[in-house]
VEXZA-215091 format. One line per field, with one value per residue: residue number from 1; residue in one letter; x, y, z of N, C-alpha, C in turn. Coordinates in steps of 0.05 Angstrom, whole numbers, always signed. Layout:
<rs>
nr NUM, ...
rest A, ...
n.c1 X, ...
n.c2 Y, ...
n.c3 Z, ...
ca.c1 X, ...
ca.c2 Y, ...
ca.c3 Z, ...
c.c1 X, ...
c.c2 Y, ...
c.c3 Z, ...
</rs>
This chain:
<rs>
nr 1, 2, 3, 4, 5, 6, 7, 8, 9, 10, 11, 12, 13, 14, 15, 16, 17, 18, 19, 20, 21, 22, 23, 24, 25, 26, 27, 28, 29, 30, 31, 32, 33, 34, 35, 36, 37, 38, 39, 40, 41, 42, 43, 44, 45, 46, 47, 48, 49, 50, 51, 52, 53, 54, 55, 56, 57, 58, 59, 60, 61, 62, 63, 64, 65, 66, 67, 68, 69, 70, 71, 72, 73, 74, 75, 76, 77, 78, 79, 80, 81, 82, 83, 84, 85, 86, 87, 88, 89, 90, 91, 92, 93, 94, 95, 96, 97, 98, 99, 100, 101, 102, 103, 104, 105, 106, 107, 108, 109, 110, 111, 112, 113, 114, 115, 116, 117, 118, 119, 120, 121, 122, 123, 124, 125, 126, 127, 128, 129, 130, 131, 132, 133, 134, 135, 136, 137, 138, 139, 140, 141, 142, 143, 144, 145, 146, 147, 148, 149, 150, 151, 152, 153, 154, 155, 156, 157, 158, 159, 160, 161, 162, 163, 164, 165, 166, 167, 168, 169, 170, 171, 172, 173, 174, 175, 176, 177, 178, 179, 180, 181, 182, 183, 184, 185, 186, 187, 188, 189, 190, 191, 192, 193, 194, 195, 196, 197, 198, 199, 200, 201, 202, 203, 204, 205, 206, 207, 208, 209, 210, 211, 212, 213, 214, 215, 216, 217, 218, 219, 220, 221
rest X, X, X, X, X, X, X, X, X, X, X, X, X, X, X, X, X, X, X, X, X, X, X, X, X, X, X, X, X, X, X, X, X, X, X, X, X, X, X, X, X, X, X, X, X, X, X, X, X, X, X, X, X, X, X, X, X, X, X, X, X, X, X, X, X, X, X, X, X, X, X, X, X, X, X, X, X, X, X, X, X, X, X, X, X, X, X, X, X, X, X, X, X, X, X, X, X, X, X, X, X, X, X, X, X, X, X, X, X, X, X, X, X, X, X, X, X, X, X, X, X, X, X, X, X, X, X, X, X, X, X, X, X, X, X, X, X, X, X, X, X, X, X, X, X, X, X, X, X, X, X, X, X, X, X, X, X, X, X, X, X, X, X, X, X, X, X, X, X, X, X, X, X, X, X, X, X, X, X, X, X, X, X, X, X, X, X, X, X, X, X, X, X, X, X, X, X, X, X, X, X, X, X, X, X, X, X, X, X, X, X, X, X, X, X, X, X, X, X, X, X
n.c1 -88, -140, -185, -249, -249, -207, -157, -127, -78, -17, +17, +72, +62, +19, +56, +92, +58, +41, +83, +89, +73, +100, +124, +178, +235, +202, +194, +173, +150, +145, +99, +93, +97, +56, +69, +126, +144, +148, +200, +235, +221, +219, +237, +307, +318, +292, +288, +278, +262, +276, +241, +238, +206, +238, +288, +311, +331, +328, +346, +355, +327, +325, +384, +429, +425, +465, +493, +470, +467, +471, +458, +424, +366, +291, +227, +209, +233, +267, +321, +364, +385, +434, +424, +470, +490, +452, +425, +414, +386, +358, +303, +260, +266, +254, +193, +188, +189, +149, +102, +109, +89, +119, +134, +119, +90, +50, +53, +9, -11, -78, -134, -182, -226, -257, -318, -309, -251, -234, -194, -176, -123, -91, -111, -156, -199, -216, -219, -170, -141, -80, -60, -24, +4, +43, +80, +33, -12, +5, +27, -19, -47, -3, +24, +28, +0, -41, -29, -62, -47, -66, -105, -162, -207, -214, -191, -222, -272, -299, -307, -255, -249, -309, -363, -378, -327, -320, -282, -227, -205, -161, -146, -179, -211, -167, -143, -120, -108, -121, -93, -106, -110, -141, -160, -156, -166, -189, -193, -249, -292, -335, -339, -318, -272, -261, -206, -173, -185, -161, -149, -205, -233, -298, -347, -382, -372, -331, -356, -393, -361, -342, -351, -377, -406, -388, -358, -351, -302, -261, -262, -248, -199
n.c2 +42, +73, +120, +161, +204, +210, +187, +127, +125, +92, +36, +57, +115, +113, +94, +141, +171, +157, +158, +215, +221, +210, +217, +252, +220, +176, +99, +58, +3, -29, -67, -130, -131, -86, -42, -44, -9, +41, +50, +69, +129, +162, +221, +262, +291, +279, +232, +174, +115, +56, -3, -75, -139, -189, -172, -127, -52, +12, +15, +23, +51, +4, -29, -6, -28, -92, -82, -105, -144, -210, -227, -181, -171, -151, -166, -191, -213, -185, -139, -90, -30, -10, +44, +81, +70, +33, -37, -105, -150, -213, -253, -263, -218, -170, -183, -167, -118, -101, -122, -95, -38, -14, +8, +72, +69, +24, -3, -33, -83, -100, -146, -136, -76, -62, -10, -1, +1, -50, -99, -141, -188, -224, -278, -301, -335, -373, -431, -451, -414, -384, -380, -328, -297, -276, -220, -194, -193, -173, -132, -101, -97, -80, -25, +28, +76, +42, +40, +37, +8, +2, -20, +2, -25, -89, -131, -154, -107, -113, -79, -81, -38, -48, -48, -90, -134, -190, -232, -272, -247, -200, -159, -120, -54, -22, -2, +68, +98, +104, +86, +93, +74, +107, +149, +182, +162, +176, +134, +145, +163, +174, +157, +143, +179, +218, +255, +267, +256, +236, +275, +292, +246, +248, +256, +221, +180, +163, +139, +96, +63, +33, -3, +14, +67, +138, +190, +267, +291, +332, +387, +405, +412
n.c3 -386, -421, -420, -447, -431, -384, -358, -326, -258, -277, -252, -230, -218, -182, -137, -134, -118, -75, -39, -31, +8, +56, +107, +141, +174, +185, +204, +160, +118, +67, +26, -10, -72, -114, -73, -53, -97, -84, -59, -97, -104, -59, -39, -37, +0, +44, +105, +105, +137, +114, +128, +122, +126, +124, +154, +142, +155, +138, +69, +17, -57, -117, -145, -186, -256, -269, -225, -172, -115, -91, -41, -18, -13, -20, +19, -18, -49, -85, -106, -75, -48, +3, +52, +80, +147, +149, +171, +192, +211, +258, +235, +267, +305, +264, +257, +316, +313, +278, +308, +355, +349, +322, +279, +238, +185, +144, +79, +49, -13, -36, -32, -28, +0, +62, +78, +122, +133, +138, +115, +63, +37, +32, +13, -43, -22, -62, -92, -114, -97, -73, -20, +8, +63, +93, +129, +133, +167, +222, +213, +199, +240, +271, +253, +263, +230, +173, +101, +51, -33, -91, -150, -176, -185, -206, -246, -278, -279, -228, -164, -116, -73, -20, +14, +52, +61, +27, +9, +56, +120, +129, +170, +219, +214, +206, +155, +138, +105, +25, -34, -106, -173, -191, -150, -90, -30, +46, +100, +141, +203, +195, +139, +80, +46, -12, -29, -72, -144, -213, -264, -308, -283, -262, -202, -204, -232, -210, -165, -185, -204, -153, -96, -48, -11, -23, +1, -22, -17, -55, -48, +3, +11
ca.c1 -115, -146, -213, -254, -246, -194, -135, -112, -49, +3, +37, +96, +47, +13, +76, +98, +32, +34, +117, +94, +41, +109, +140, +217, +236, +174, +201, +167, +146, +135, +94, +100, +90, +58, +86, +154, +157, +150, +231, +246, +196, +227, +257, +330, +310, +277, +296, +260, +271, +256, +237, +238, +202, +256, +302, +333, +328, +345, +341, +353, +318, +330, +409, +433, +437, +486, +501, +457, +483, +436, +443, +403, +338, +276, +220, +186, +263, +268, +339, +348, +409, +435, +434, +486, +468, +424, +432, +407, +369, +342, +268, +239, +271, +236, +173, +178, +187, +118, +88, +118, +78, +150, +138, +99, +74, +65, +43, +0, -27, -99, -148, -208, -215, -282, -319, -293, -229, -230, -170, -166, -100, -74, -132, -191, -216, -219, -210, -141, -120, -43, -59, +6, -13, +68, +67, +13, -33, +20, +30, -41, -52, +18, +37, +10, -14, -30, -40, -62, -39, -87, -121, -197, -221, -205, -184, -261, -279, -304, -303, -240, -276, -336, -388, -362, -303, -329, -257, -220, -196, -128, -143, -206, -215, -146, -135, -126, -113, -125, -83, -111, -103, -162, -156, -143, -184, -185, -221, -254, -304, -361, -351, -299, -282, -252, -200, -164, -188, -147, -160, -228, -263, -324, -355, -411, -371, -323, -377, -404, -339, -337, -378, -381, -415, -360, -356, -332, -281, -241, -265, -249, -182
ca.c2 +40, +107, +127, +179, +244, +209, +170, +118, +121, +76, +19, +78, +132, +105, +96, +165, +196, +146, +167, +245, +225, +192, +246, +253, +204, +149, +73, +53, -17, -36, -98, -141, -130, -53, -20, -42, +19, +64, +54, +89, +156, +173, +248, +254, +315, +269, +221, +148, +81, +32, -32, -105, -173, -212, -164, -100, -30, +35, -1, +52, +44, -11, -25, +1, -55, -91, -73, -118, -163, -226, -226, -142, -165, -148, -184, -203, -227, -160, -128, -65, -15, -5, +65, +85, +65, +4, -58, -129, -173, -244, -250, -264, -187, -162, -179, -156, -85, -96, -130, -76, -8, +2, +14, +85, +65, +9, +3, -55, -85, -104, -154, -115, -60, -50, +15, +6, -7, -77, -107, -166, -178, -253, -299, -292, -360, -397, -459, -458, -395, -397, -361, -310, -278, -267, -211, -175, -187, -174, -103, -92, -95, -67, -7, +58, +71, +30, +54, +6, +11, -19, -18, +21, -49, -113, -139, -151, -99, -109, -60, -77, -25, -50, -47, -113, -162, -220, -249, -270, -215, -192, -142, -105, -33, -19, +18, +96, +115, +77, +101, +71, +85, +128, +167, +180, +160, +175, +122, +159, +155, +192, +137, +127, +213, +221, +278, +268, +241, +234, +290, +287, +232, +252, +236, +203, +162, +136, +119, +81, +37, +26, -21, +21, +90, +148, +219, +271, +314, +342, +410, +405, +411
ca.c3 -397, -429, -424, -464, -408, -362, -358, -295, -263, -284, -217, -213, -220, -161, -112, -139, -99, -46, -35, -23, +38, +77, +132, +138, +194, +195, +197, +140, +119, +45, +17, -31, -94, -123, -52, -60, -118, -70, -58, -118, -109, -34, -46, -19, +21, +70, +128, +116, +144, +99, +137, +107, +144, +124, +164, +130, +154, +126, +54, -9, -80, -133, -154, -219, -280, -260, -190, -165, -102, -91, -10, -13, -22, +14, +23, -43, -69, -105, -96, -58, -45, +28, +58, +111, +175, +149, +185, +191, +239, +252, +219, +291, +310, +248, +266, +344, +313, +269, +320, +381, +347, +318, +251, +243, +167, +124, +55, +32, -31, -26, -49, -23, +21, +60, +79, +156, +134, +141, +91, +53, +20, +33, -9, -46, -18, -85, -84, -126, -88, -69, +9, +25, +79, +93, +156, +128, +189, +242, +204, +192, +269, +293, +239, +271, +197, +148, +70, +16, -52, -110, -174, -158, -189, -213, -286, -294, -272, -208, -148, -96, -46, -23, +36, +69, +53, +18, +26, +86, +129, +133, +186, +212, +213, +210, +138, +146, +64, +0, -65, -131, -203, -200, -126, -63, -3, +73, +108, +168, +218, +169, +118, +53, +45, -33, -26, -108, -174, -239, -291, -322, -269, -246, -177, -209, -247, -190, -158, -203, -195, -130, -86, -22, -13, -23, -1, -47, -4, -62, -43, +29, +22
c.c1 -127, -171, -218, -250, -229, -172, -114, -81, -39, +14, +46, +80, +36, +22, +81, +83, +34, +61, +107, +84, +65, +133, +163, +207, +224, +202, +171, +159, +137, +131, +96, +85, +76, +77, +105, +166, +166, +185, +243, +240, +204, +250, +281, +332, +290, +284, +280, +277, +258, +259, +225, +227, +222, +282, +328, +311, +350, +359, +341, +330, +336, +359, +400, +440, +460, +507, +492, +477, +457, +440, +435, +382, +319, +252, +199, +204, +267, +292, +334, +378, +411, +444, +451, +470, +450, +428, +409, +393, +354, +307, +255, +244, +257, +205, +166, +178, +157, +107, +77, +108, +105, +154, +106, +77, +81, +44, +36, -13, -59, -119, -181, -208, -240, -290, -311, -263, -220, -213, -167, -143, -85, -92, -159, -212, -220, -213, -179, -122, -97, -46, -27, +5, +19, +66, +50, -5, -15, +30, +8, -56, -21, +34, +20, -7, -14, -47, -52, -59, -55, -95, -153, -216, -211, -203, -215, -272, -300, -291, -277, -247, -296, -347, -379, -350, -323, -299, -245, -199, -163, -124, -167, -189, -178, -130, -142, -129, -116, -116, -93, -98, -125, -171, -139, -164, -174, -203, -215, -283, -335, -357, -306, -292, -255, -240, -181, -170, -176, -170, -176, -255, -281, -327, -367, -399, -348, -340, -388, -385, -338, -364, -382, -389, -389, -372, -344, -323, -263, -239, -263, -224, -169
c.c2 +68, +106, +152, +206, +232, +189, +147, +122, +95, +72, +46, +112, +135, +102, +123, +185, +187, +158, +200, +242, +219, +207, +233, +242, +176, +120, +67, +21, -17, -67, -101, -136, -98, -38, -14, -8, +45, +75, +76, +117, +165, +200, +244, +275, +292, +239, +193, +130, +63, -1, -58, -127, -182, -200, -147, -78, -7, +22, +17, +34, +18, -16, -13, -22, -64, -92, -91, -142, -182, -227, -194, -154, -162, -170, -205, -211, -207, -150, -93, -57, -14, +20, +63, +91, +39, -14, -80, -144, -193, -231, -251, -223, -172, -162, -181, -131, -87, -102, -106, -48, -2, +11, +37, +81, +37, +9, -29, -62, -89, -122, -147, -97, -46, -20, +30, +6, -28, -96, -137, -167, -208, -270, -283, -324, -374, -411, -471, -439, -411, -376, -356, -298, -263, -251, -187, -169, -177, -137, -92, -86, -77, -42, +17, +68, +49, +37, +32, +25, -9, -7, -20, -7, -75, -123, -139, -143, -96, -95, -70, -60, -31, -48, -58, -132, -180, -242, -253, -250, -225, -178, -125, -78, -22, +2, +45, +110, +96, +95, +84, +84, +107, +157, +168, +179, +156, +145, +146, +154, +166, +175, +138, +166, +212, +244, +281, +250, +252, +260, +284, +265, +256, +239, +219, +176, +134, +135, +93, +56, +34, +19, -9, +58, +112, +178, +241, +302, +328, +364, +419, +420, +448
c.c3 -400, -435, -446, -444, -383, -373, -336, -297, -261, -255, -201, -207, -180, -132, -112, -111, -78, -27, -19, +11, +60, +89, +124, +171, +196, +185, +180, +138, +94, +44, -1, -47, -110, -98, -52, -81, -102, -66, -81, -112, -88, -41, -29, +4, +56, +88, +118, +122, +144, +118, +116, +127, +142, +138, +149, +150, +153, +110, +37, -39, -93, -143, -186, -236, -277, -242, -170, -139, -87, -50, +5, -34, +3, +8, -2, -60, -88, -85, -88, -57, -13, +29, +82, +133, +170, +170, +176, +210, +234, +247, +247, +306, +297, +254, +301, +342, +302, +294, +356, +374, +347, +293, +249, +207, +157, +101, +40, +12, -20, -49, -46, +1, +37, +73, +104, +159, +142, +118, +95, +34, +15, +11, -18, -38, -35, -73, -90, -115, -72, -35, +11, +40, +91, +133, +149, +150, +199, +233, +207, +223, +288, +281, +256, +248, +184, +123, +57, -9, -72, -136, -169, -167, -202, -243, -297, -290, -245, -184, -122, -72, -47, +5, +53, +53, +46, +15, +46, +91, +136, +159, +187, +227, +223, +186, +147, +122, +51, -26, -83, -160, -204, -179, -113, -38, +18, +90, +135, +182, +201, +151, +99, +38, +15, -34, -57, -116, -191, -250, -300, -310, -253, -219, -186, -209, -242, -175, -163, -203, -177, -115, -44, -28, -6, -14, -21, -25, -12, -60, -16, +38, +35
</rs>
């Protein structure tokens, strides 16, 4: 989507930035659905260990066309490559590492994200919603970090960061970053601190999109 003085980033755009923030070594944890990309965007200069709920670790990028073998998937049924050294384990093992402060990141989508870092990500409470809540809580409470990954607002334009959740919680005060198509935010104890915007945004004018009061920290760094 292309504005008149800016341009958002694009899904892979988005994992790309989120991929640099993730040390050599960390057990890792990708969710379903945008996070997953992140697999691809991991430099080979660096140590990760990609964790799966459904029981993979040390989990490489996407097969090649072709290559594909249907029992390497992770947890959103999306295939996956095995690095040396991976291994396997029952789904109840999987989640005694999330659950055990054994996984030092994980990377979740988000269906709002408030200004305490309070994450909604499983329902929006409709009435027709399809609730997945998967082990999003059980991460969201047992990752040492956790990132979210999103789009800075919603197809109709409404704000995804806001003040307070108006959907049900995934996890309170538990987000530490938030990558979108349009930044990068810290949450921190001073509030919602904006350390990159895309080419040509203004503060004003992410502001203006977002439903929680923002700092503008891009000069901090």
């Amino acid at each position: 989507m292309s504005h008149t003085s800016y341009t958002v980033l694009t899904r892979d755009q988005i994992a790309e930035r989120a991929a640099q923030d993730i040390p050599d070594g960390a057990y890792v944890n990708l969710g379903i659905g945008l996070p997953t990309k992140i697999a691809k965007y991991l430099p080979d200069d660096k140590d990760v260990f990609l964790h799966s709920e459904n029981g993979l670790l040390a989990f490489g990028p996407p097969p090649a066309k072709g290559e594909e073998d249907p029992e390497l998937i992770n947890a959103g049924k999306e295939y996956v490559t095995m690095l040396d050294g991976g291994s396997f384990f029952h789904h109840g093992d999987s989640f005694a590492m999330m659950r055990g402060g054994h996984i030092d990141i994980c990377v979740l989508g988000a269906f709002q994200v408030a200004a305490n870092g309070d994450l909604a990500n499983w329902s929006t409470g409709a009435p027709d919603a399809i609730p997945a809540v998967g082990g999003a809580m059980d991460l969201a409470v047992g990752a040492k970090k956790v990132f979210v990954m999103t789009n800075h607002t919603t197809k109709t334009g409404d704000p995804k960061i806001v003040s307070k959740l108006t959907y049900p919680v995934t996890g309170k005060n538990c987000v530490d970053r938030i990558y979108t198509d349009l930044c990068v935010i810290d949450v921190t104890d001073k509030g919602l601190a904006v350390t990159e915007m895309v080419d040509g945004l203004s503060f004003a004018d992410l502001q203006a999109l977002t439903g929680a009061t923002l700092i503008d920290a891009t000069n901090s760094k």
